[in-house]
N, C-alpha and C positions, 0 to 999 in steps of 0.2 A: 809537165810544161807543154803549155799550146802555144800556136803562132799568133798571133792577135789577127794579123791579116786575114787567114785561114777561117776563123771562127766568124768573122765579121760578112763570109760570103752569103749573096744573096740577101744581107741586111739592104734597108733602103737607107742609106746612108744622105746628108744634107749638107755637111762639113766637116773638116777634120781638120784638127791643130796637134802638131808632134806629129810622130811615127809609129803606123801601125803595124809593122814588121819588127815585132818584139817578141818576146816571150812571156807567156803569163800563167800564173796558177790556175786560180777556179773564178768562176762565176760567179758573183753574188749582191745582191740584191734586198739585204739586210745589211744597214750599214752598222751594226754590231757584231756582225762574225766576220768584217772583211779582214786578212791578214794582208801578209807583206808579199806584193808581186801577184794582186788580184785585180782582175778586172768589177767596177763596181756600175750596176748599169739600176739608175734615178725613175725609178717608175713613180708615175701618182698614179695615187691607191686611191681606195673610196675615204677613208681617212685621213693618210698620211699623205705625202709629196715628198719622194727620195731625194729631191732636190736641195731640198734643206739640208741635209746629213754629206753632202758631197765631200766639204772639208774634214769631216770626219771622219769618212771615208780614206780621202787622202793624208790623214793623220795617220790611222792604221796601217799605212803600207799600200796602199789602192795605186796602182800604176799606173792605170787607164781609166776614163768615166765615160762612159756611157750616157745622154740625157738629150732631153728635147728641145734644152733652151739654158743659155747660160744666166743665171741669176746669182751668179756667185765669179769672183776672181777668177782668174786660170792661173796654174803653179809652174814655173818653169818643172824640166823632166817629168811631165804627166802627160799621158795624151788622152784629149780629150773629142769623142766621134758623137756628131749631133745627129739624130734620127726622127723621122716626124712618127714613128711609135716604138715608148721603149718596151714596152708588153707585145709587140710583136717580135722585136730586135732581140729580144731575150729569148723568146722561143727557139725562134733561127739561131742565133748562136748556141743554146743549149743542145740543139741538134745537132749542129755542126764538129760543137765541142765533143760528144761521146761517138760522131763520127758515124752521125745519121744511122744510129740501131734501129729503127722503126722500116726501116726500107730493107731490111734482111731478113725479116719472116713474119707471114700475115700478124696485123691487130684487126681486130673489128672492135669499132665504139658504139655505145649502145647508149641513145638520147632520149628522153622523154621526162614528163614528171614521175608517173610511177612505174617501178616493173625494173628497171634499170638493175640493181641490186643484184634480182633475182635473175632476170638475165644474163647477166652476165656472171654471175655465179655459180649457176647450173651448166650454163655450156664451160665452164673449167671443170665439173666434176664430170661431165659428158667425154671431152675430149680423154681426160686422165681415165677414165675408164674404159676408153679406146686405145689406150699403152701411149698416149703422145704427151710429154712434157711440156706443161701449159703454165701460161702465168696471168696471177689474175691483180687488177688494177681497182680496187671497191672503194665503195664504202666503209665497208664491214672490215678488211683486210686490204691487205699486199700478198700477192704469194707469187716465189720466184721457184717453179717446181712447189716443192711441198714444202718448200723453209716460208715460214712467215714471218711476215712484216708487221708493224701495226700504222693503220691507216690514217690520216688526220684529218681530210678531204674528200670528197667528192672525185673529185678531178684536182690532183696537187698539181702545186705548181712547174713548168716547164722544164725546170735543171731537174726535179726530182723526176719527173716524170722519164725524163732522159737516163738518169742514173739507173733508174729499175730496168728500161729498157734493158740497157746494157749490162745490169749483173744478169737479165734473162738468157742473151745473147752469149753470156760467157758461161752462163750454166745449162745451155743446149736446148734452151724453151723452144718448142716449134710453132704456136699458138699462143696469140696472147689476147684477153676479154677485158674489155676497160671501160668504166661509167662515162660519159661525158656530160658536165652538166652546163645548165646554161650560164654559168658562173665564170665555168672554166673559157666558154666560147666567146665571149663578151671579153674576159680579159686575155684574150689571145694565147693560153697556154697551150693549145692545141695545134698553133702555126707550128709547121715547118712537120710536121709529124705525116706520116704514109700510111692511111688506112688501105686495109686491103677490102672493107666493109662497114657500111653503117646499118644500124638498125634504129626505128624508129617506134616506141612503143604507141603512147599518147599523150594527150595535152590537155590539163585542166587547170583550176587555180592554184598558184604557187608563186613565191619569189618575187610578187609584187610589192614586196620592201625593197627590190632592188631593182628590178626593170620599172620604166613608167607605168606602162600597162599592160594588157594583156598580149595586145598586137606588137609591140617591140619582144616580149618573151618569145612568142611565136616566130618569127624572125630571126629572131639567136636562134633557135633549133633548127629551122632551116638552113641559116650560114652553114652548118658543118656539112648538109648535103650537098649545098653549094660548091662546096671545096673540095671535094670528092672525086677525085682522077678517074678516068675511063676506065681503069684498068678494076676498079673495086665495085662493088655492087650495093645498091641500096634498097635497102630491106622494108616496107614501111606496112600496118597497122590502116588496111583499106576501113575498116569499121569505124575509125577514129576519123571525124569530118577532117580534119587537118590531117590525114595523113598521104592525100593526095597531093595537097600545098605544099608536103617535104619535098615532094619529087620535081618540081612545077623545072627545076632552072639544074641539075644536077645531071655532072654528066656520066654518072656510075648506070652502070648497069639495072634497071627497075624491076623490082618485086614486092609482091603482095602476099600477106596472109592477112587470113580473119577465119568468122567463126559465123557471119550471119551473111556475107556478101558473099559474090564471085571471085575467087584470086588464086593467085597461082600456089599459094600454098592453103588450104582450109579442113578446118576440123570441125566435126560435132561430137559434142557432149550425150554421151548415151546414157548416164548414169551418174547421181552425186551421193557422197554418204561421208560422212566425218571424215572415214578412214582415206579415202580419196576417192577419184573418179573415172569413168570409165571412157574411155571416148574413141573415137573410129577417124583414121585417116585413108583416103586410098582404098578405102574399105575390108580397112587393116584391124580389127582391135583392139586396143593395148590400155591398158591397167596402170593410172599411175598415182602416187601416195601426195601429190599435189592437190590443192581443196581449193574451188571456190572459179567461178567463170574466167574474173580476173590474170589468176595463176593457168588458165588453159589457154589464155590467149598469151601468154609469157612461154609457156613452153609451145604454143606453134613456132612461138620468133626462135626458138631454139631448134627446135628440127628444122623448120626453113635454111635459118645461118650453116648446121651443121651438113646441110643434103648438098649446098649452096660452097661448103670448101670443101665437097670432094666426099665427106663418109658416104657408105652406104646406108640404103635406106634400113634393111634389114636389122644391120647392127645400130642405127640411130635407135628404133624403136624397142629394139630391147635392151640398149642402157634407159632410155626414157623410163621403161618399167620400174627401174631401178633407184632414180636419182632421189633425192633425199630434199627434202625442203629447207630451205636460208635459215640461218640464227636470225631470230628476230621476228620473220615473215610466216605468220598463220602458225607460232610455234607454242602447241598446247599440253597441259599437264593436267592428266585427269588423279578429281581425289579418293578419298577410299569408297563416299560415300556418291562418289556420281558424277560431283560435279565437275565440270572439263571448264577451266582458264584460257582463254586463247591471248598471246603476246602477240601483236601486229605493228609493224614500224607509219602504219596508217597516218601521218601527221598534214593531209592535205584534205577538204572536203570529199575530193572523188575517193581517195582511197579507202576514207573510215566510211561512206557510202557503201564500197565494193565489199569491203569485209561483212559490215551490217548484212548485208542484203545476203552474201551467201551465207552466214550464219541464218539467218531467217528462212532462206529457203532448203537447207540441210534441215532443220529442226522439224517437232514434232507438235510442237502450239502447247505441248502440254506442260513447259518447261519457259522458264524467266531467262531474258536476254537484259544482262545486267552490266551497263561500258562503263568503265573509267578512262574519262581523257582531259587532256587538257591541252592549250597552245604554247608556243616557245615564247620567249619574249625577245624585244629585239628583232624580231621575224614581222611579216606582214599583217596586219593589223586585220584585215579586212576579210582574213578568211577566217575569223574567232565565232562571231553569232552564227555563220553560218553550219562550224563543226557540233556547235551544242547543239543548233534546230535538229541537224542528223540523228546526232546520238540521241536526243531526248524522242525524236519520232520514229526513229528505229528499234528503238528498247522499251523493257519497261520497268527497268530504272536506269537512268544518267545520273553518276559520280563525275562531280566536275573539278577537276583536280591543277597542281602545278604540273608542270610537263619539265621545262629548262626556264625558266624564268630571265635567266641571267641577268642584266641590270634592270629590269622593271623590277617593279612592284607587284609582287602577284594574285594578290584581291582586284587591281584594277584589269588586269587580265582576265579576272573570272567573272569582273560586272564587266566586260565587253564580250562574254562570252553570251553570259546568261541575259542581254541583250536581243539574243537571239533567240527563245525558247517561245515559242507560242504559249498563251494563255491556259490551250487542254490540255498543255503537258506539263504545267508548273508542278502540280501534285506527284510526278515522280522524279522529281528530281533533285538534287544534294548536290552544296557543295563544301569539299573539306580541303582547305588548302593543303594540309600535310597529304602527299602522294600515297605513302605509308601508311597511315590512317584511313587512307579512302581506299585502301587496297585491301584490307584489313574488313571493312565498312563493307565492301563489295561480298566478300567472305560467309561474314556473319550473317549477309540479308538474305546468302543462297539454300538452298534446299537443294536436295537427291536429285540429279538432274538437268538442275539448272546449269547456264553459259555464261561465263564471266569473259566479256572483252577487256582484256588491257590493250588500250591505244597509244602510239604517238612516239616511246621511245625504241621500241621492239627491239635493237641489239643492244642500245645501248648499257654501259657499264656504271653511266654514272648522272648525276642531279647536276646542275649549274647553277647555283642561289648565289648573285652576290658577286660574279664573276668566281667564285670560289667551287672548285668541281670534289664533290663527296661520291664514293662509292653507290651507287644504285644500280638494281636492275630488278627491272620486272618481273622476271620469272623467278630468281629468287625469292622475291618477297611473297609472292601469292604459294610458293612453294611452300615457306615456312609457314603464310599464314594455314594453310591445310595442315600441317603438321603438327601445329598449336592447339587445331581444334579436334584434331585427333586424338591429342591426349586426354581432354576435357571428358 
């Protein structure tokens, strides 16, 4: 039990009817799991308006409501606190409530459209590999130490986010690495929360289903710099035009890496080959099983972060030797007869760009660069023709496939895809709606040699058709497909 008063600090409070010197259970913000002697705080969603459900809230046992505006009765012995944001007021109290864990031992957030993932997933295997008990906040996962979670978000929501805090805090985490996306920033999940560092990767198209444009996306990325206490440091991707605009209004600490500019952190690339790359810092040079420009600019922001809370340089670079690349991310299975599949979580133009391009430039020309991809549905419309033009001018052959469809229609997703393909590249290009098929299709078109991209879902576990989610993942499928044709 918490004090309503307690939790409510630092909220921007507007009105209050009842008494908020009470006692209450939990947080919540679904009004289908509130119980009895819950606080229930009315967010509008991009769908919903928790406003509607108030009474039913108060049905369930909801003690207190939380909301921006009364459009409903008020009930004797409830009380109700009016706030002019409840996605902020839920952050703040979700902090307040597990008793502000974020202020007892560094996080650093790590924002951009790609790289995120891997950032922040490599400096958890970096610190752990430094003896310090880390916890990581993904995509991909949760991990509090080494017990894992499973993840449903980007950046969850702010009671969750506060609960992991706190089982970290209670199981001795020293270091914690957590995505931030511009999803999460935009709906205030990140209020009330104490980075002790932001990183900033880079910024290309994405999420333009859900910001107006380009320039508001860019804007939520920078809010989190914005918010950035003196006391933490912000890490930003000088190579990336916007990654000066991170810094513009923030009052952390300023720093730079890159890879072709001057900055306080910088690396070159001395050597690429499937197996990884060779690269010099400091005029240091180290060995690492990471492939492809993109991933060497992810791992400077990683020795940057890591030199930046204190490790040594020395010991930074030889776990870097060491670290092991993301599920998902550039994660390839070579077959009996040659050919190497590469699984990439690529699902934005720049990223299946990045990938293309260092597969093209690792290769030998004497060998076919053969992508299957496709877009989500539901997701931004506008970056569809533009993934196909890539893949079809990048390879040579484009499989245009379902990605996650979820409630579209997935032919109309692949005639807005194949909307995109120039006229010189119509000839290698296919498209097979079954994923399975085209992965299979990809398979049987390869010879000794050749590179098969899988794009778009790279960890994932599973297909969305229908609203209805089925078992899938990429790397097993192209696994079996090799296996199939090995027995033939």
């Amino acid at each position: 039990m918490k004090n309503l008063q307690d939790i409510l600090y630092k909220v921007a409070i507007k009105q209050v009817f009842g008494n908020t010197n009470i006692e209450v259970n939990e947080l919540v913000f679904d009004s289908r799991k509130v119980g009895k002697g819950d606080v229930f705080i009315a967010q509008k969603g991009v769908n919903v308006d928790g406003h509607l459900y108030v009474d039913k809230a108060i049905a369930l046992g909801a003690k207190a409501i939380i909301c921006e505006g009364f459009s409903f009765d008020r009930k004797e012995g409830v009380t109700y606190v009016r706030v002019s944001d409840a996605n902020e007021a839920l952050a703040i109290m979700a902090s307040n409530f597990y008793e502000n864990p974020s202020t007892k031992f560094p996080i650093v957030g790590v924002t951009g459209t790609n790289g995120k993932t891997t950032i922040a997933s490599l400096l958890y295997q970096l610190f752990t590999k430094a003896g310090y008990k880390v916890g990581l906040l993904s995509t991909v996962k949760i991990l509090v130490g080494d017990k894992e979670y499973k993840a449903t978000h980007t950046t969850p929501d702010s009671v969750t986010i506060n609960s992991y805090l706190d089982m970290m805090l209670e199981a001795g985490v020293e270091y914690c690495f957590m995505e931030v996306s511009s999803h999460g920033i935009h709906q205030k999940r990140t209020e009330g929360l104490s980075f002790a560092g932001g990183i900033f990767t880079n910024l290309s198209h994405d999420h333009l289903d859900y910001h107006k444009d380009f320039a508001e996306y860019r804007n939520v990325k920078k809010k989190f710099f914005d918010e950035l206490p003196k006391s933490a440091f912000a890490l930003t991707n000088i190579d990336d035009k916007n990654g000066s605009f991170m810094l513009q209004n923030t009052q952390a600490k300023k720093y730079s890496y890159a890879l072709k500019t001057m900055a306080d952190f910088k690396v070159k690339i001395l050597e690429k080959q499937l197996s990884g790359t060779l690269i010099s810092i400091d005029n240091t040079e180290v060995w690492t099983k990471l492939i492809g420009v993109f991933n060497i600019y992810n791992l400077t922001a990683i020795i940057a972060t890591a030199e930046l809370l204190g490790l040594e340089k020395l010991e930074i670079l030889t776990i870097v030797s060491q670290l092991e690349s993301v599920n998902g991310r550039f994660e390839y299975v070579i077959s009996d007869d040659g050919v190497t599949a590469i699984v990439d979580y690529a699902h934005t133009p720049d990223a299946l760009k990045n990938v293309l391009e260092t597969i093209n430039d690792i290769r030998t020309n004497n060998e076919k660069v053969i992508t299957v991809v496709g877009c989500g549905g539901d997701r931004d419309k506008t970056k569809r023709p533009r993934m196909a033009h890539i893949a079809a001018h990048l390879s040579n052959q484009a499989i245009f496939t379902s990605d996650n469809p979820r409630t579209e229609d997935p032919q109309s997703i692949l005639d807005e895809m194949e909307a995109g393909i120039s006229p010189e590249h119509y000839n290698k290009t296919l498209t097979i709606i079954n994923r399975q098929q085209a992965i299979k299709t990809a398979c049987k078109l390869s010879d000794a040699g050749d590179i098969i991209l899988i794009a778009g879902k790279g960890h994932e576990s599973y297909q969305e058709i229908n609203g209805v989610r089925t078992h899938f993942k990429d790397l097993e499928e192209v696994t079996n497909c090799f296996n199939q044709l090995k027995k033939k």
